[in-house]
N, C-alpha and C positions, 0 to 999 in steps of 0.2 A: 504493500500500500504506500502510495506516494504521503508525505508530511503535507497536512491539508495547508501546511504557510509557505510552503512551493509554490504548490496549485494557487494558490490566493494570486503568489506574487507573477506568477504565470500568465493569470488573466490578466491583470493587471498590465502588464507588460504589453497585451495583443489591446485592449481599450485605449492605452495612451498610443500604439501604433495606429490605431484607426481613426483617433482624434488629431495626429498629427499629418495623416493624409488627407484628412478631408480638411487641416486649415489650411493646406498648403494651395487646395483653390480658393478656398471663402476668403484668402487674404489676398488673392491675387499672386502668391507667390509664383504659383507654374501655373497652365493653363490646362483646362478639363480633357484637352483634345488627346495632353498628352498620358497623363498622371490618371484619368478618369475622376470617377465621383463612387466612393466604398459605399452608398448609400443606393446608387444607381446599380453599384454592381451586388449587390444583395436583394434589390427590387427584381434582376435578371435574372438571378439564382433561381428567387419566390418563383418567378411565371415559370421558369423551365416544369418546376418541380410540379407546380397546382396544372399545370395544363397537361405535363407528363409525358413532353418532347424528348423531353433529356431521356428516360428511360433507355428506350431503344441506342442511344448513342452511346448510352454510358456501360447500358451491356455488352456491348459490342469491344469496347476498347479493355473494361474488365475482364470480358474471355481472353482475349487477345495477350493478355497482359499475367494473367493467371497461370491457362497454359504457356506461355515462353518462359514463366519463371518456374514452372515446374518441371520443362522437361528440360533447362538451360542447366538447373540445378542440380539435377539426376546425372546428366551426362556428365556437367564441373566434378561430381563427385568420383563417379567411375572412373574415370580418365585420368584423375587426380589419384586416386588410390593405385589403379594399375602401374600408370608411369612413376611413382612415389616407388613404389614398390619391385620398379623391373627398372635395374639402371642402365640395360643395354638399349632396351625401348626409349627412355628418357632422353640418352645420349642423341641417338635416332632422331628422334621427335623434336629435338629443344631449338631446333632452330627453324623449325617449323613453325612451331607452337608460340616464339617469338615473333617471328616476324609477320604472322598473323595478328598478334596482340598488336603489335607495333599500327598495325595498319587503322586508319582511321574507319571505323565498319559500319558509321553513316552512311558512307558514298557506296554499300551493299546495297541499302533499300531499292533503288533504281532495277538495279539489276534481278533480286530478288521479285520488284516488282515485273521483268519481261517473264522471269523463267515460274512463277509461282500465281501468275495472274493480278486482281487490283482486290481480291478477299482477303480475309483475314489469314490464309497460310503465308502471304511472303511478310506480314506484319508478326507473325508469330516466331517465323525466321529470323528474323531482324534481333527480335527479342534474345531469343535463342543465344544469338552469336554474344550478342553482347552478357551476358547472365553468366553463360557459358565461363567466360574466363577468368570473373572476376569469383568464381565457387572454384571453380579449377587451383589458381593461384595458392588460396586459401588453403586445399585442401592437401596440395602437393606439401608445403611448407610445414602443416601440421604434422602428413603424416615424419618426414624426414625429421624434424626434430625432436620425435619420441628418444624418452633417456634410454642411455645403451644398457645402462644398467640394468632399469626396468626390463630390456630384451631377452637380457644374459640372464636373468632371476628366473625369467619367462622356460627361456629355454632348459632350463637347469633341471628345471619343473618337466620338464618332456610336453610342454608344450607345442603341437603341433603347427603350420603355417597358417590356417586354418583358425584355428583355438586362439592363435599372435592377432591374424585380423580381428577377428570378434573382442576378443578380453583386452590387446592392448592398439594398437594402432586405432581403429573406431572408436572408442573413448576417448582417446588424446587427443583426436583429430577433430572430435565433435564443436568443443568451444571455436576451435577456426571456420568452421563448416558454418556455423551460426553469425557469427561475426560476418560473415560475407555474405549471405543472407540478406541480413539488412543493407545494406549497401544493392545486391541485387534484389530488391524489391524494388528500387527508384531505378534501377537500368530497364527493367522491364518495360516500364512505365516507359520510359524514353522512345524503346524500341519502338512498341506500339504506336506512340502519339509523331513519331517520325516517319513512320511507315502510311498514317492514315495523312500527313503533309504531302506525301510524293504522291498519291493518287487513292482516293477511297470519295463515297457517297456517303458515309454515317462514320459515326467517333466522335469523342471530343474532339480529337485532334483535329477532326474535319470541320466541326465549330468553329473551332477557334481560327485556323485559317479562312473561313468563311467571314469572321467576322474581319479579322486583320484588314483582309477583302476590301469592304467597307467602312475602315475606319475606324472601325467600333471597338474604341478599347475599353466598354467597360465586358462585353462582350470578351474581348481578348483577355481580363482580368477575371472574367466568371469559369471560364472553361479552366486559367491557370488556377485559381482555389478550388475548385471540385477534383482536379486530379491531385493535388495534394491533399486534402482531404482524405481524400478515399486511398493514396499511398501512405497514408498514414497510420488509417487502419487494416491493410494489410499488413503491414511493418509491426502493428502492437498483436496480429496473430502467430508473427515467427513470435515473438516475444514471448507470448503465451507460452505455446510449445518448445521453447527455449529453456523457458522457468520450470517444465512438468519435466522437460527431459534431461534436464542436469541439473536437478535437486538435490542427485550424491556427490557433489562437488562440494569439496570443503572451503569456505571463504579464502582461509588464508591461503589455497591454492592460487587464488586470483594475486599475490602480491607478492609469489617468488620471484627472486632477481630486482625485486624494486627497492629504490635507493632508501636508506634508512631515514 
């Protein structure tokens, strides 16, 4: 449970941020065209929501966005565990694996969009690539710096290869797995809302370039708060299952190696 003088001072914090948007027109500071009106763009919110437009767009970029972080994930994992675990593979692969990372995997949607159509598969693609690396990364690192000790202990035990992934490498690995997690929850979101920018008929993402369209930046400010909203509470459901699945983690594990 968060300290309710957090949360106090949390709100608190988002009131004077919306009080200092909206004087920055009422005073003349910057001009409505640019900065909007927070008052306009929660009046935009309201109609999306009472008229029930938004539904349909907003499911569309939630599956989108669901699926590419669950199968970006699965795969960061696998991939992550196999070449963590196979270092002639790793060796092989790492300059692969780089210079894919390397590559700016924006300028995929185009292409994802000739070979996967303008539906929601090359938008899930897009997700995918990007989710993909950032679980990957994580997972590789976790698993290689399981203590050797812990291995040797392991082994001593007649530990099979087997019995090593299950009891140690996947528990040690797990805190990186989750940590990255969070971080890909908002790639997803990316993929999706950039994929429905290169070519789609429904999405937020299509909103919001609709509205850009037009000028309409409260319109461009509604579509950007609803997809953080709603990555926000995907992001507090890893969180959940973050907290149910490493509950046997002892605190002071979180503060080995940190400076006294």
């Amino acid at each position: 449970m968060k300290n309710p003088r957090i949360v106090l001072v949390q709100i608190l914090i988002f009131i004077l941020f919306i009080a200092g948007w909206k004087a920055l027109t009422t005073f003349g500071i910057m001009s409505k065209f640019f900065v909007g009106d927070p008052f306009v763009v929660a009046a935009r919110l309201y109609d999306w929501f009472s008229t029930g437009m938004i539904f349909r767009h907003l499911g569309i970029t939630l599956y989108e966005t669901v699926v590419a972080f669950i199968l970006g994930s699965v795969l960061g994992l696998l991939v992550g565990l196999w070449l963590a675990l196979s270092p002639t593979a790793s060796l092989l692969a790492s300059p692969y694996l780089k210079g894919f990372n390397a590559m700016p995997r924006v300028i995929l949607a185009p292409i994802f969009a000739v070979w996967f159509g303008l539906g929601v598969t090359s938008k899930i693609a897009l997700g995918i690539t990007l989710v993909f690396f950032v679980v990957f990364f994580n997972v590789y690192q976790g698993v290689r710096e399981v203590s050797p000790v812990t291995l040797a202990n392991a082994r001593m035990l007649g530990a099979s290869r087997a019995q090593l992934l299950r009891t140690v490498y996947i528990p040690s690995a797990t805190s990186w797995v989750f940590s990255s997690l969070h971080a890909a929850v908002g790639m997803a979101f990316v993929g999706a809302v950039i994929g429905e920018y290169m070519g789609s008929s429904a999405g937020v993402g299509y909103l919001i370039l609709e509205a850009e369209g037009l000028f309409d930046i409260n319109g461009v400010f509604a579509g950007v708060i609803l997809l953080t909203f709603f990555a926000l509470i995907l992001d507090a459901i890893v969180g959940i299952v973050e907290a149910r699945l490493l509950h046997w983690q002892p605190r002071e594990a979180t503060t080995v190696g940190a400076p006294a």
